[in-house]
C-alpha positions as CSV (number, residue, x, y, z in Angstrom):
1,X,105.3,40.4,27.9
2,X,108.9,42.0,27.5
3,X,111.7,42.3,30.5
4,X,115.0,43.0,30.6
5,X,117.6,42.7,33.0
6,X,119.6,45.4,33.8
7,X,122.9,45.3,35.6
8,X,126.3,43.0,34.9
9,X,126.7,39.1,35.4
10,X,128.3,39.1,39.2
11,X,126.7,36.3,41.1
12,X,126.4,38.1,44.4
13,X,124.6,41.3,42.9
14,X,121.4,42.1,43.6
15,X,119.5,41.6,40.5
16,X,117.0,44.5,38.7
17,X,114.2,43.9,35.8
18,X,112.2,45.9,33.8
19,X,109.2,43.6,33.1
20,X,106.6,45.5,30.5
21,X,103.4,43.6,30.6
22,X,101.0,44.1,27.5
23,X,97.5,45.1,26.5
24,X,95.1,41.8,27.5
25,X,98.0,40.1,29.9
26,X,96.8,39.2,33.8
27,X,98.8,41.2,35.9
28,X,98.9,38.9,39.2
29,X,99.3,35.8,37.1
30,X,101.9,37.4,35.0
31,X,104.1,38.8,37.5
32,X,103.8,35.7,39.5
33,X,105.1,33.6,36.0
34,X,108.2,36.0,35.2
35,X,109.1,35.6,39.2
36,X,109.2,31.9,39.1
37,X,111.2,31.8,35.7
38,X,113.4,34.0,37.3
39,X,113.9,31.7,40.5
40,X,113.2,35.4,42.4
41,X,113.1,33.9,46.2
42,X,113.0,37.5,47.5
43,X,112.4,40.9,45.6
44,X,110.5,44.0,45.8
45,X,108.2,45.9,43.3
46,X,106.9,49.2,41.9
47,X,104.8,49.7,38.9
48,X,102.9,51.6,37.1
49,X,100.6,51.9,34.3
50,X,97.2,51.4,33.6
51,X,93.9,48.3,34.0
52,X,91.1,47.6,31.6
53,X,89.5,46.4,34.7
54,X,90.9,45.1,38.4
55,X,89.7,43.3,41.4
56,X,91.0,45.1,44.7
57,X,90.8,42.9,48.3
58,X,90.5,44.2,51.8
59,X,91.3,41.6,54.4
60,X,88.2,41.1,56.9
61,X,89.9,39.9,60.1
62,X,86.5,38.6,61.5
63,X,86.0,36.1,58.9
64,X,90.3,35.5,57.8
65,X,89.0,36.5,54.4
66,X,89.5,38.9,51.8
67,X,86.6,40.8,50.9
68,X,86.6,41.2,46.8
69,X,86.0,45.0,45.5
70,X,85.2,44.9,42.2
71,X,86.9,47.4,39.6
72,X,85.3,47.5,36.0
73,X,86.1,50.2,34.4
74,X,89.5,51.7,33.3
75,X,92.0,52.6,35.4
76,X,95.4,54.3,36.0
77,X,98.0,52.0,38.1
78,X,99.1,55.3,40.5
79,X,100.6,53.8,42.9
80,X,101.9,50.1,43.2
81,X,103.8,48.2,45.6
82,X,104.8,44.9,46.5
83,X,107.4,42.1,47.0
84,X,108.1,38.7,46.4
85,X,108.9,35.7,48.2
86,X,108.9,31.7,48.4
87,X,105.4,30.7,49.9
88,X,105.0,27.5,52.2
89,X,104.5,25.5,48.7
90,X,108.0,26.4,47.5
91,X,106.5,28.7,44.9
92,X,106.8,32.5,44.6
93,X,104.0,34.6,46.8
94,X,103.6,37.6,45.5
95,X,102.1,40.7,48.3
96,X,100.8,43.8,46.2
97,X,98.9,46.9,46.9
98,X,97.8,49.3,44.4
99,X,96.0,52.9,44.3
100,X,94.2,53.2,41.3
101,X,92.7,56.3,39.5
102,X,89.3,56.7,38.3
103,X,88.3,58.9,35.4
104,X,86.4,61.4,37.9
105,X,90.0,61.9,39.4
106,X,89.4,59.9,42.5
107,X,90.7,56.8,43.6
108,X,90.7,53.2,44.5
109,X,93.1,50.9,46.9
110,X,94.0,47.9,48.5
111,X,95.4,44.4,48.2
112,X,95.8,43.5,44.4
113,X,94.2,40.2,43.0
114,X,93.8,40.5,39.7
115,X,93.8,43.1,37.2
116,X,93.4,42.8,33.1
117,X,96.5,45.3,31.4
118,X,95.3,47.9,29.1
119,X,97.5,49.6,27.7
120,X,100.3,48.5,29.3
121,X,102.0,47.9,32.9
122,X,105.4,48.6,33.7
123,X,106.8,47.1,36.7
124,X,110.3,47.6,38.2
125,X,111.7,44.6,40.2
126,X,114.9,44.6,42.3
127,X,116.2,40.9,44.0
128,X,117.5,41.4,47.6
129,X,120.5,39.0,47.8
130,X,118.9,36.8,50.1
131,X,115.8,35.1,49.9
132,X,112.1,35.6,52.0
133,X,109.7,33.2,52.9
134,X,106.5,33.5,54.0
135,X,104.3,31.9,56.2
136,X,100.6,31.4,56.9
137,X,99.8,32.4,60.4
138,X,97.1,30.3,61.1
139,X,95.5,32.9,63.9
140,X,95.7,35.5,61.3
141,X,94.9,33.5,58.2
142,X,97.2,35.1,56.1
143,X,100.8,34.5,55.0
144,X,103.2,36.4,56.2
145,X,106.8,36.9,55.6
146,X,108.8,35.2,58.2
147,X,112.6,36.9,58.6
């Protein structure tokens, strides 16, 4: 994994990264790493790039559970989206959705839980100057953030 960060030294600036994962790295796990490093208490994400295989999640309301959906084969990240805050365990959450494109040219989408890099992921992160937590909400079963 390679980042930079890109902007001056001012301690009130909202701070932006260029985080490059490599061929082989977890992208969830990854991500998640480089935000707690960081000490990133409340960011938003965009990436792009492309998965040796992924495991997509839509959230069954019925049961508080997310459904797994299976991805193995190669894929290009088209679209992906998320942010970043402080969970109820004081650690960083991270929220991402991705579309993903299939050889045939259609496509795949939903929550993101895991996906292997291949060639390589690049992912755009920007700080907000204050931080988000979020909650579970137990009649939902999922965490949420909590303004």
């Amino acid at each position: 994994m390679k980042s930079k960060e890109l902007g001056e030294t001012d301690p009130w600036r909202e701070r932006n990264f260029v985080l490059v994962l490599e061929d082989g790295e977890e992208a969830f796990s990854a991500i998640t790493r480089f935000a707690e490093q960081q000490k990133l208490s409340g960011a938003s994400l965009t990436a792009i790039g492309a998965f040796r295989t992924a495991t997509l999640g839509f959230f069954d309301f019925t049961t508080k559970s997310y459904t797994e959906i299976p991805v193995p084969e190669q894929t290009e990240v088209l679209s992906a989206i998320g942010d970043i805050a402080i969970g109820d365990d004081g650690k960083a959450s991270l929220h991402m959705h991705v579309v993903l494109g299939l050889s045939d040219a259609s496509t795949k989408g939903g929550h993101f839980i895991k996906g292997t890099v291949h060639p390589t992921l690049e992912v755009m992160i920007r700080e907000s100057a204050v931080g988000f937590r979020r909650k579970k909400r137990d009649d939902l079963g999922i965490a949420l953030i909590d303004p």
